[in-house]
CHARMM internal coordinates of N, CA and C (Angstrom, degrees):
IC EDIT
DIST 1 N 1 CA 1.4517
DIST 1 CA 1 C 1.5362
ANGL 1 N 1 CA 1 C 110.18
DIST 1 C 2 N 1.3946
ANGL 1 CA 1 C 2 N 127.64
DIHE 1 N 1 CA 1 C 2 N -23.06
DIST 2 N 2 CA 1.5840
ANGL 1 C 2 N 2 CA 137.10
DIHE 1 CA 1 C 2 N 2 CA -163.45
DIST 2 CA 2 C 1.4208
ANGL 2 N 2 CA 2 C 75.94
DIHE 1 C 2 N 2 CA 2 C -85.71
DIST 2 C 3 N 1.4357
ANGL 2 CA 2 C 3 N 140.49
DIHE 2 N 2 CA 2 C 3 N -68.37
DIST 3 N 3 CA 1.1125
ANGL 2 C 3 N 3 CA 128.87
DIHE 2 CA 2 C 3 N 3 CA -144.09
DIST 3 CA 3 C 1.1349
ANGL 3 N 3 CA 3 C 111.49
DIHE 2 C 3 N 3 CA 3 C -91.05
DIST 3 C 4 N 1.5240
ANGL 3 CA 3 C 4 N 134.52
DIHE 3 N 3 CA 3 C 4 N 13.95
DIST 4 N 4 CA 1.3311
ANGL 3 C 4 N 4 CA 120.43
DIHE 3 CA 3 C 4 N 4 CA 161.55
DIST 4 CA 4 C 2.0447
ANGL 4 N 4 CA 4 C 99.01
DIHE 3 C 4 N 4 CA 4 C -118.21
DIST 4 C 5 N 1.3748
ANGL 4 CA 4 C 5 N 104.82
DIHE 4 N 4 CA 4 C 5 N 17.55
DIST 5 N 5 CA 1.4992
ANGL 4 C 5 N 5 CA 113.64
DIHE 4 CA 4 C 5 N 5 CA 169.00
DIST 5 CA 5 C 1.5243
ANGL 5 N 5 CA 5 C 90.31
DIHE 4 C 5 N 5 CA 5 C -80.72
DIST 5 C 6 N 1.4431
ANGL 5 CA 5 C 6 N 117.76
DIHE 5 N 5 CA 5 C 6 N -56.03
DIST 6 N 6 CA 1.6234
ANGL 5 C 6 N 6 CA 120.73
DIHE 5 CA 5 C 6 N 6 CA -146.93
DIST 6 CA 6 C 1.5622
ANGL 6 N 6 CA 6 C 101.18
DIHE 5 C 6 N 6 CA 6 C -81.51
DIST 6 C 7 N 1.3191
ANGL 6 CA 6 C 7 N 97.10
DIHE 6 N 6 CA 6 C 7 N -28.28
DIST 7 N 7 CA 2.0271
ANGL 6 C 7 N 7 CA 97.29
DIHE 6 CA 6 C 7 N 7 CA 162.91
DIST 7 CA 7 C 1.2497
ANGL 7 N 7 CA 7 C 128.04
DIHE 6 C 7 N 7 CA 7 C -42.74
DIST 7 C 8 N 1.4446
ANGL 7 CA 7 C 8 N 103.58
DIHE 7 N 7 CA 7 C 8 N -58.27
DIST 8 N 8 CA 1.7683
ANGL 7 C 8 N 8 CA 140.65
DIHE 7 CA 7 C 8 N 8 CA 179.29
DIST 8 CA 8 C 1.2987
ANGL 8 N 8 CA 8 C 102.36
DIHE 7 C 8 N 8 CA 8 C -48.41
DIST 8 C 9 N 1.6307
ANGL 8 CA 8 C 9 N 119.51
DIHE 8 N 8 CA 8 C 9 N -61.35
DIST 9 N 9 CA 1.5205
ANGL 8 C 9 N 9 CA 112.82
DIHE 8 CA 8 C 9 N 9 CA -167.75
DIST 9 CA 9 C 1.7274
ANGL 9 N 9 CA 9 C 115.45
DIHE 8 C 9 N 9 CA 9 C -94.60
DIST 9 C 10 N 1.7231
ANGL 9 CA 9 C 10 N 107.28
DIHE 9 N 9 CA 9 C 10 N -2.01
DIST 10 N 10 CA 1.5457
ANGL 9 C 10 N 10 CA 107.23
DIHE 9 CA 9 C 10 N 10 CA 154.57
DIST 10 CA 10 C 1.8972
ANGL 10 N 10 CA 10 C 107.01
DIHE 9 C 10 N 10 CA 10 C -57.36
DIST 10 C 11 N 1.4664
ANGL 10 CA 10 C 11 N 95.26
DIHE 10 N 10 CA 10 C 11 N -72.32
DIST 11 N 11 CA 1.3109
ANGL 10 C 11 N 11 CA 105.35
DIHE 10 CA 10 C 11 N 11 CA -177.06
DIST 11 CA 11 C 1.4572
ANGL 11 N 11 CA 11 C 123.32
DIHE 10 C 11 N 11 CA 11 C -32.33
DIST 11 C 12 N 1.4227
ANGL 11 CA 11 C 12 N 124.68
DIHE 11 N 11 CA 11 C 12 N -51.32
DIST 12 N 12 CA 1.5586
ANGL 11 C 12 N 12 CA 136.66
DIHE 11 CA 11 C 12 N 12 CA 171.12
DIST 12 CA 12 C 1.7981
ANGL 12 N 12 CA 12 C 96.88
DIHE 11 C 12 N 12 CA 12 C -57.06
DIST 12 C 13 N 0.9094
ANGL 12 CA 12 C 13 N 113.17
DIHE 12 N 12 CA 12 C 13 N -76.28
DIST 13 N 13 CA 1.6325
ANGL 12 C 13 N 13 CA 99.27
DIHE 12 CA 12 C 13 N 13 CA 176.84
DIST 13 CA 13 C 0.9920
ANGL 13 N 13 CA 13 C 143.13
DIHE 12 C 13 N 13 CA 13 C -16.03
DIST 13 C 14 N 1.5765
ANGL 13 CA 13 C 14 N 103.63
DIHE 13 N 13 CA 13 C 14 N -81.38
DIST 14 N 14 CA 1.4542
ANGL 13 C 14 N 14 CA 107.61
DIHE 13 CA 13 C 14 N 14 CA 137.89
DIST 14 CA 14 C 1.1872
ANGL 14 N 14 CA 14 C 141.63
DIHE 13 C 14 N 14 CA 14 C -11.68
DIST 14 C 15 N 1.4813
ANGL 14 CA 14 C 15 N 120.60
DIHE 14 N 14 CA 14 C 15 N -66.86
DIST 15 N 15 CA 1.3702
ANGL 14 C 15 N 15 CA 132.94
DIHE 14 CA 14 C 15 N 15 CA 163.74
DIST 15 CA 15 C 1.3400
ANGL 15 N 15 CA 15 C 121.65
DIHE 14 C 15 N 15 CA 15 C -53.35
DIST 15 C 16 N 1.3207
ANGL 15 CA 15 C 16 N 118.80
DIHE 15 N 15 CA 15 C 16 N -29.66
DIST 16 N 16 CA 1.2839
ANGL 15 C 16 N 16 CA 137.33
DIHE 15 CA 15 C 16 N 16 CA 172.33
DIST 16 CA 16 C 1.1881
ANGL 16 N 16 CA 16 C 128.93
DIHE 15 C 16 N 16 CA 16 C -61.24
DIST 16 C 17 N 1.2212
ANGL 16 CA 16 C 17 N 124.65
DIHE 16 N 16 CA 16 C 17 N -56.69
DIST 17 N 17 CA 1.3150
ANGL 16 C 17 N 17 CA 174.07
DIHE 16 CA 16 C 17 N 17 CA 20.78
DIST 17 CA 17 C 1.2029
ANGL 17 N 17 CA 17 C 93.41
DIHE 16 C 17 N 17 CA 17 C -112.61
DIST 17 C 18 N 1.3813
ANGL 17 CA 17 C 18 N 153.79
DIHE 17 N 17 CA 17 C 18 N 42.82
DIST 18 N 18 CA 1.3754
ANGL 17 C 18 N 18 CA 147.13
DIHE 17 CA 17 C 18 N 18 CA 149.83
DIST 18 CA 18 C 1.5227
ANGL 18 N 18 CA 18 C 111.76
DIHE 17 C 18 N 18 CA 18 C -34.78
DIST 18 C 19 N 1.1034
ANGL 18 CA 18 C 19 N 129.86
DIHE 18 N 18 CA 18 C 19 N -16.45
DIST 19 N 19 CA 1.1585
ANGL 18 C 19 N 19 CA 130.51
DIHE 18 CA 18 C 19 N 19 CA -172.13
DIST 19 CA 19 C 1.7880
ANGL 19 N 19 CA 19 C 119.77
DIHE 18 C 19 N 19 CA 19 C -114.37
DIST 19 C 20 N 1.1758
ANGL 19 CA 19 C 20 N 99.35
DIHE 19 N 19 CA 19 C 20 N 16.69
DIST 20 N 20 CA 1.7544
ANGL 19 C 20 N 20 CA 128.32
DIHE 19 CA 19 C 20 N 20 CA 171.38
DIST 20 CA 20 C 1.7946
ANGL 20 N 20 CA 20 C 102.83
DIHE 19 C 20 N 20 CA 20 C -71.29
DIST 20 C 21 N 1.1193
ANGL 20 CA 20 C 21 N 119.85
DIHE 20 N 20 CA 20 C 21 N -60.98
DIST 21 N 21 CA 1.3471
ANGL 20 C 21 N 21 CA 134.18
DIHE 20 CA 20 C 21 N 21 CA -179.36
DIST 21 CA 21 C 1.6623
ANGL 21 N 21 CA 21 C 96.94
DIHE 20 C 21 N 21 CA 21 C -50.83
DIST 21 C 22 N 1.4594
ANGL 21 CA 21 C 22 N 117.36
DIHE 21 N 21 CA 21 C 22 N -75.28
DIST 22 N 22 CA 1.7537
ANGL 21 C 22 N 22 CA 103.37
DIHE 21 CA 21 C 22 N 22 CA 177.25
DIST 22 CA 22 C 1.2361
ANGL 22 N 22 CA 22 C 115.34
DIHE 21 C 22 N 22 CA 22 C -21.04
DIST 22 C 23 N 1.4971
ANGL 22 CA 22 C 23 N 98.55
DIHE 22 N 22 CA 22 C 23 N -75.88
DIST 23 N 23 CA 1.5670
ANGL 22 C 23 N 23 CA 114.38
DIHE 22 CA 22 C 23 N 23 CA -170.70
DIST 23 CA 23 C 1.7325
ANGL 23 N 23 CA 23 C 124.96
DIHE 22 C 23 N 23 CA 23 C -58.79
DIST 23 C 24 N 1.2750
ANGL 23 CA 23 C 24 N 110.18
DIHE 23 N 23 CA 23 C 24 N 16.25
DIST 24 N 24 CA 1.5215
ANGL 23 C 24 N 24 CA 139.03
DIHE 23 CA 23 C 24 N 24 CA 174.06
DIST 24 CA 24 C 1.2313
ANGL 24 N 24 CA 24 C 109.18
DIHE 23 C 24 N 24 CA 24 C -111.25
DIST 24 C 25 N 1.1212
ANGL 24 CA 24 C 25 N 122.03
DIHE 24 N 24 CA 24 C 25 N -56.54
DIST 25 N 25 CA 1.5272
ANGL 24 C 25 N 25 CA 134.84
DIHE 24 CA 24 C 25 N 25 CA -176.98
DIST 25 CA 25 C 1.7424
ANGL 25 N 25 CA 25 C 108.05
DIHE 24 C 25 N 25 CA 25 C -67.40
DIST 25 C 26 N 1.5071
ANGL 25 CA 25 C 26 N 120.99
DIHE 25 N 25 CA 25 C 26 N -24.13
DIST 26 N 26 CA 1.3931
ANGL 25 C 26 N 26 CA 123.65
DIHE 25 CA 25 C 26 N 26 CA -160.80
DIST 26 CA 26 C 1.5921
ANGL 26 N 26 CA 26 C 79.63
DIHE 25 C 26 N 26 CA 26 C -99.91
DIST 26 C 27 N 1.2918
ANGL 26 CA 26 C 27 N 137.68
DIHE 26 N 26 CA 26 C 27 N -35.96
DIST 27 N 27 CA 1.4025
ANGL 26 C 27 N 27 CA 117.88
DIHE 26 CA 26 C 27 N 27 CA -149.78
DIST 27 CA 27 C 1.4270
ANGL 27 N 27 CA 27 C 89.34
DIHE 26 C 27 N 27 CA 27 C -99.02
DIST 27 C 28 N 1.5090
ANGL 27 CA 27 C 28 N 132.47
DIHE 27 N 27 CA 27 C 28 N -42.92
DIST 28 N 28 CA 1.2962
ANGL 27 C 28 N 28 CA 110.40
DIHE 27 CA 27 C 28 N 28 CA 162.83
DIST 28 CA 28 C 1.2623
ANGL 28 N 28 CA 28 C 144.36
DIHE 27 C 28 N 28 CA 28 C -40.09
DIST 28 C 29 N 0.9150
ANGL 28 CA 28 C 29 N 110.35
DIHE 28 N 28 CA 28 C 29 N -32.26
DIST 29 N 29 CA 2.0276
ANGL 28 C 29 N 29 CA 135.49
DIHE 28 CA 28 C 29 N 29 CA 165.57
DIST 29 CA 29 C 1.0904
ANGL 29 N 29 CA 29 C 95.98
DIHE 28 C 29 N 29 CA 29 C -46.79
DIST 29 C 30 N 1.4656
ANGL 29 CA 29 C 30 N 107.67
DIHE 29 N 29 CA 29 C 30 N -58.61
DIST 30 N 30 CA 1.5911
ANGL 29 C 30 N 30 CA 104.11
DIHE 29 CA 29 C 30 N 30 CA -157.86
DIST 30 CA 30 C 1.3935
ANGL 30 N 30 CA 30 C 118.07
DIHE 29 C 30 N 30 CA 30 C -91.49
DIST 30 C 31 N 1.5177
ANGL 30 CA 30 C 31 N 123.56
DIHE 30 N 30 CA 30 C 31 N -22.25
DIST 31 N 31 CA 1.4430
ANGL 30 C 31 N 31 CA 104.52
DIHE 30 CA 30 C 31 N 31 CA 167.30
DIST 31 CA 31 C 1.4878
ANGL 31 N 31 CA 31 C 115.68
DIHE 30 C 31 N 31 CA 31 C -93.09
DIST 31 C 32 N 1.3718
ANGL 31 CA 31 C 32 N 123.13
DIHE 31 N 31 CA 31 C 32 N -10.96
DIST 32 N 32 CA 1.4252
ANGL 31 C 32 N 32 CA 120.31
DIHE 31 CA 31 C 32 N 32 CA 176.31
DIST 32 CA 32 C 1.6850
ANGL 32 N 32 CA 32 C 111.10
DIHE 31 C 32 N 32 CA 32 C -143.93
DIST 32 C 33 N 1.3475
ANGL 32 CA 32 C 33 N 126.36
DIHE 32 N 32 CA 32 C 33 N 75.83
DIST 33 N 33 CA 1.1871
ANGL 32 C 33 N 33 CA 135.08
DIHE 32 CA 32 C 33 N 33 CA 175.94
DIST 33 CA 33 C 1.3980
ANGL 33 N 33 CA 33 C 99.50
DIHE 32 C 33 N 33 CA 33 C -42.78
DIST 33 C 34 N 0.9046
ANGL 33 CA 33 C 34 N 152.05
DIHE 33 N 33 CA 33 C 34 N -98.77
DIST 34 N 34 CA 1.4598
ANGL 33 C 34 N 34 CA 156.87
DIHE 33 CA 33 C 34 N 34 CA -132.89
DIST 34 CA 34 C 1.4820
ANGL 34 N 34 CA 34 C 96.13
DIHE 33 C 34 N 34 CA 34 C -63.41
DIST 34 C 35 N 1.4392
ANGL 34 CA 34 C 35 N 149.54
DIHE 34 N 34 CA 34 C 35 N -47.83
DIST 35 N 35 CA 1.0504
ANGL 34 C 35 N 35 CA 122.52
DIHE 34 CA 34 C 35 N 35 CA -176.62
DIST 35 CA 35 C 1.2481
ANGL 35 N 35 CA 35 C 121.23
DIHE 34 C 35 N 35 CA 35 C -70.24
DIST 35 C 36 N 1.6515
ANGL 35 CA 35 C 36 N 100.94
DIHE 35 N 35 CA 35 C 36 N -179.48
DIST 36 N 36 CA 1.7567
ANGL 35 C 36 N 36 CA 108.65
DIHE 35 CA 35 C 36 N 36 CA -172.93
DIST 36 CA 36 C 1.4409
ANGL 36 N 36 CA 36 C 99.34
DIHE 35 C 36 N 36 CA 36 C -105.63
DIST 36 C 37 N 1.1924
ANGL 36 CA 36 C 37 N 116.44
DIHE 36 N 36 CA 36 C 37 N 117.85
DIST 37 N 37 CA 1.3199
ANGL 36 C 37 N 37 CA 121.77
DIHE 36 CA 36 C 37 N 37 CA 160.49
DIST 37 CA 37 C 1.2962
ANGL 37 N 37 CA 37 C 142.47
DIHE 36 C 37 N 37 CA 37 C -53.31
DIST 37 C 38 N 0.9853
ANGL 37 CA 37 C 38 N 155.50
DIHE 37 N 37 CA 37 C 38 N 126.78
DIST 38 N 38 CA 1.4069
ANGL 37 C 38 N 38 CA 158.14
DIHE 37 CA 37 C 38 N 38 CA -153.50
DIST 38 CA 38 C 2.0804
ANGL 38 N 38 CA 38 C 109.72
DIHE 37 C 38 N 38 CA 38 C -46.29
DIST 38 C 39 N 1.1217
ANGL 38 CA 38 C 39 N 117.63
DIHE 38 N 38 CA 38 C 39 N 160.30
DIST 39 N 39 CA 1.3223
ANGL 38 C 39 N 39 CA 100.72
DIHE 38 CA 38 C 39 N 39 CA 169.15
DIST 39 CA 39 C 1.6846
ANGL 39 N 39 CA 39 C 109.99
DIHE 38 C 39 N 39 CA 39 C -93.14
DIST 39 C 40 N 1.1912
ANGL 39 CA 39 C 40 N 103.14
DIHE 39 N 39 CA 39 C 40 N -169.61
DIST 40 N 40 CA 1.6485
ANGL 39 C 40 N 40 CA 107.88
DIHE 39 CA 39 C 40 N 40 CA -174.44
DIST 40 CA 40 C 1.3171
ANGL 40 N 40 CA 40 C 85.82
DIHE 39 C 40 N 40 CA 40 C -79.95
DIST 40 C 41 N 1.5975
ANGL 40 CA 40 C 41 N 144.75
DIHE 40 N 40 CA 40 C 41 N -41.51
DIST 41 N 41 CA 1.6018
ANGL 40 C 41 N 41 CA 126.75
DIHE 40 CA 40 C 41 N 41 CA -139.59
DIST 41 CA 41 C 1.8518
ANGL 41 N 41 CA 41 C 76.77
DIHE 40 C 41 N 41 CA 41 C -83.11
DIST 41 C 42 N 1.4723
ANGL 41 CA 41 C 42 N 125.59
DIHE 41 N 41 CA 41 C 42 N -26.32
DIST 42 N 42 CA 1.5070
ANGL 41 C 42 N 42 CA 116.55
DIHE 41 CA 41 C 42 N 42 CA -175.21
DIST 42 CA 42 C 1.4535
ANGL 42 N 42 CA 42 C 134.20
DIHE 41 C 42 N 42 CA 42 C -59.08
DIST 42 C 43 N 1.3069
ANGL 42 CA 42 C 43 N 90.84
DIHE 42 N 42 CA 42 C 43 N -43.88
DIST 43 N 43 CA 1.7121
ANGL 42 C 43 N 43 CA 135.43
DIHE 42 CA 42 C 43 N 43 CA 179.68
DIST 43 CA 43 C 1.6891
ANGL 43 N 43 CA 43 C 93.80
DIHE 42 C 43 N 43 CA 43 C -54.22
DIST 43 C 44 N 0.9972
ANGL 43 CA 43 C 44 N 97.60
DIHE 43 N 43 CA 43 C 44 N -68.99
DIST 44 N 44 CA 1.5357
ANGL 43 C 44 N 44 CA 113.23
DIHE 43 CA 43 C 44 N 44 CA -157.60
DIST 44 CA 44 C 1.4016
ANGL 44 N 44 CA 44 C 110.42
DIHE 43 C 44 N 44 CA 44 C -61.63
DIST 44 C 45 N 2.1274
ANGL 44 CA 44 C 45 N 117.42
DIHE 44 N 44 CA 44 C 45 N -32.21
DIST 45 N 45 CA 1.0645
ANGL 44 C 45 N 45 CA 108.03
DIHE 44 CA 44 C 45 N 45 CA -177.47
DIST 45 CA 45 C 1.4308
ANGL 45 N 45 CA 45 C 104.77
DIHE 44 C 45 N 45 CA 45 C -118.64
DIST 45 C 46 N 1.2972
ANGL 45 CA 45 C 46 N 108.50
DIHE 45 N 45 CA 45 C 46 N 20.97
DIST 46 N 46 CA 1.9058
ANGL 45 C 46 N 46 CA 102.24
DIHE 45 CA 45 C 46 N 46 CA 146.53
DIST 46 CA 46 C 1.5356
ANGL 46 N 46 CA 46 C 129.76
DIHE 45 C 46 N 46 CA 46 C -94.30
DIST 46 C 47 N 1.0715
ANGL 46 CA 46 C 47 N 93.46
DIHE 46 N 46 CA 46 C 47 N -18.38
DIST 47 N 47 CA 2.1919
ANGL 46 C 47 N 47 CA 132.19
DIHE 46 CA 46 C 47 N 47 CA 165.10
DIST 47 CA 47 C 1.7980
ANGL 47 N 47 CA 47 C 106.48
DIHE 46 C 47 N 47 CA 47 C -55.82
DIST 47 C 48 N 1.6585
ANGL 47 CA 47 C 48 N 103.28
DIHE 47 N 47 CA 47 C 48 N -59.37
DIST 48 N 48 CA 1.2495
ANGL 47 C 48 N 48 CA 96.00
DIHE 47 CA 47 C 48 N 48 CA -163.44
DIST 48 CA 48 C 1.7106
ANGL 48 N 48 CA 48 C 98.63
DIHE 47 C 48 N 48 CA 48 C -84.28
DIST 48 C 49 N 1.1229
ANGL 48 CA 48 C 49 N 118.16
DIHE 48 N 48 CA 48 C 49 N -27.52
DIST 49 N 49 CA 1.6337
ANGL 48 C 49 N 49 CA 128.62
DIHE 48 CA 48 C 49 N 49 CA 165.37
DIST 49 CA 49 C 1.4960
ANGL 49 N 49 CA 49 C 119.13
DIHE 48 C 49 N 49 CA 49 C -51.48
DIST 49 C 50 N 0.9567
ANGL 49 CA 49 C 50 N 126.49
DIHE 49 N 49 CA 49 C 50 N -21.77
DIST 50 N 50 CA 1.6097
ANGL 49 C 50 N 50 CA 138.53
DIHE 49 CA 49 C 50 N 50 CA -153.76
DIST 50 CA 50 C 1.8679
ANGL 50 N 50 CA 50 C 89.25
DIHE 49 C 50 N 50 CA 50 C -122.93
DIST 50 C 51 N 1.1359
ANGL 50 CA 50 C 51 N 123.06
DIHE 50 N 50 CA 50 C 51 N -53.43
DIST 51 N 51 CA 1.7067
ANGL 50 C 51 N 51 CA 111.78
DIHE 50 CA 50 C 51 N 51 CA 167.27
DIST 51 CA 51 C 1.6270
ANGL 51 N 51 CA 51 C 118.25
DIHE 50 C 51 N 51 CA 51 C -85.87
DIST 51 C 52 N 1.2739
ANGL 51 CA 51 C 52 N 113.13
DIHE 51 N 51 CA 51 C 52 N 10.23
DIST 52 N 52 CA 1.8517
ANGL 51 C 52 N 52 CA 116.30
DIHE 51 CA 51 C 52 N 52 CA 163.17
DIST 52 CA 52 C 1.4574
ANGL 52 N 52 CA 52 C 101.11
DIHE 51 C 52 N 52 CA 52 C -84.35
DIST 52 C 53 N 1.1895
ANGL 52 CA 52 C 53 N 111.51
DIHE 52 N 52 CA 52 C 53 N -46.34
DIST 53 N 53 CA 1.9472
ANGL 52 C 53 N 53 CA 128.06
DIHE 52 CA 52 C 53 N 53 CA -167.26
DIST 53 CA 53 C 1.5393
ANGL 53 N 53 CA 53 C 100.03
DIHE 52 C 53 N 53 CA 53 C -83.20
DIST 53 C 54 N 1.1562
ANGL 53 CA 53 C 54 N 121.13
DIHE 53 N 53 CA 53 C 54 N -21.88
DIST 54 N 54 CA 1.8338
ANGL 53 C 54 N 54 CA 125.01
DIHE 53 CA 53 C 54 N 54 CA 176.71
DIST 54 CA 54 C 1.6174
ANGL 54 N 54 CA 54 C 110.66
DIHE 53 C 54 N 54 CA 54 C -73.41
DIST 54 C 55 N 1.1693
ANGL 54 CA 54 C 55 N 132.54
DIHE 54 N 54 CA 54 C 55 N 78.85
DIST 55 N 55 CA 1.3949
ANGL 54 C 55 N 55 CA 106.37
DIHE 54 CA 54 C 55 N 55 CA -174.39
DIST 55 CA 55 C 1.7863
ANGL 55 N 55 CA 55 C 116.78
DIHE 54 C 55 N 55 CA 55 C -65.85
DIST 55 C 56 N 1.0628
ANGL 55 CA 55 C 56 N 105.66
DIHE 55 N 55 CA 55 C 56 N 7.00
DIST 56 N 56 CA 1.6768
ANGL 55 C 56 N 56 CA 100.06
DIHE 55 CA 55 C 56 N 56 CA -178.71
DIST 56 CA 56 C 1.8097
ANGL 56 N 56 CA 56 C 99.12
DIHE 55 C 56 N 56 CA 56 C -113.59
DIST 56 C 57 N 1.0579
ANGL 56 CA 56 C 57 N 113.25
DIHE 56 N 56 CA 56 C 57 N 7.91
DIST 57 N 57 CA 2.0386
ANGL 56 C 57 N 57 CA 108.07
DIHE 56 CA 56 C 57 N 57 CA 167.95
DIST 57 CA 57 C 1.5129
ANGL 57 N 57 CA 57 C 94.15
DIHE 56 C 57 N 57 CA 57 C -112.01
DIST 57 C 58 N 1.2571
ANGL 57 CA 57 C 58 N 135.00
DIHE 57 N 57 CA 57 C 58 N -7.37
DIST 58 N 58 CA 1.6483
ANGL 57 C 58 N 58 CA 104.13
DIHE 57 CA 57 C 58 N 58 CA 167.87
DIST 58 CA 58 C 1.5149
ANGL 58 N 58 CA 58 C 98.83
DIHE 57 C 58 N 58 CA 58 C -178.91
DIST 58 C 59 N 1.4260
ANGL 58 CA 58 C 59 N 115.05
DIHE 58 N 58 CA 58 C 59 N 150.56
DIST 59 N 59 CA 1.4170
ANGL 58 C 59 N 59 CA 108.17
DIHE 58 CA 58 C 59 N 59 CA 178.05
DIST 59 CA 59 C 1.8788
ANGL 59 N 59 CA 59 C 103.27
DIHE 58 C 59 N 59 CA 59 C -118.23
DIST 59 C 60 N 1.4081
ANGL 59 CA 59 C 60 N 91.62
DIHE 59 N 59 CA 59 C 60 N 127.51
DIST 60 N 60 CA 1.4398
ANGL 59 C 60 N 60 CA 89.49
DIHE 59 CA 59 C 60 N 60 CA 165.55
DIST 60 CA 60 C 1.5715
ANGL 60 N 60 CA 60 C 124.38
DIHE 59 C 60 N 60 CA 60 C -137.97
DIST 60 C 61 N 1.6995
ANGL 60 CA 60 C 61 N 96.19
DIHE 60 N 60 CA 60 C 61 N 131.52
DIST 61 N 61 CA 2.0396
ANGL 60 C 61 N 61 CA 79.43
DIHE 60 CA 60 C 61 N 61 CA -153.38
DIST 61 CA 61 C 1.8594
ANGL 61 N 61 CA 61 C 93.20
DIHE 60 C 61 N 61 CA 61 C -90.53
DIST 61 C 62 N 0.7864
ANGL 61 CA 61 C 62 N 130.50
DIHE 61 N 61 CA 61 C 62 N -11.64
DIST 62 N 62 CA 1.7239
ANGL 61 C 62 N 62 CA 115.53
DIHE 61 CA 61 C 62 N 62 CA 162.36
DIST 62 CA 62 C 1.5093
ANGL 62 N 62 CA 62 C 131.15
DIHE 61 C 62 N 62 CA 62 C -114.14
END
COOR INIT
IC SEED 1 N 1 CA 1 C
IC BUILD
């Protein structure tokens, strides 16, 4: 049952993309240890900025 719990909330993540921020934080580590990485409130609103200005990641007519 644990392991189809920990399935469930990979999957929601994923789907979410709640799990964008990890995968930001892991690749920063790895190509530039010494700097400081962005925060999540940063992450999140250069993310949602970068798919408003994308017209092919989301359409929003107002």
């Amino acid at each position: 049952m644990r392991e189809l719990a920990g399935k469930l909330r990979w999957y929601w993540r994923e789907l979410t993309g709640e799990s964008a921020y990890d995968r930001y934080l892991a690749h920063a580590r790895a190509h530039d240890p010494g700097a400081s990485p962005l925060s999540r409130r940063e992450f999140e609103r250069r993310r949602t900025d970068a798919a408003e200005d994308d017209p092919r990641e989301g359409f929003r007519c107002c």
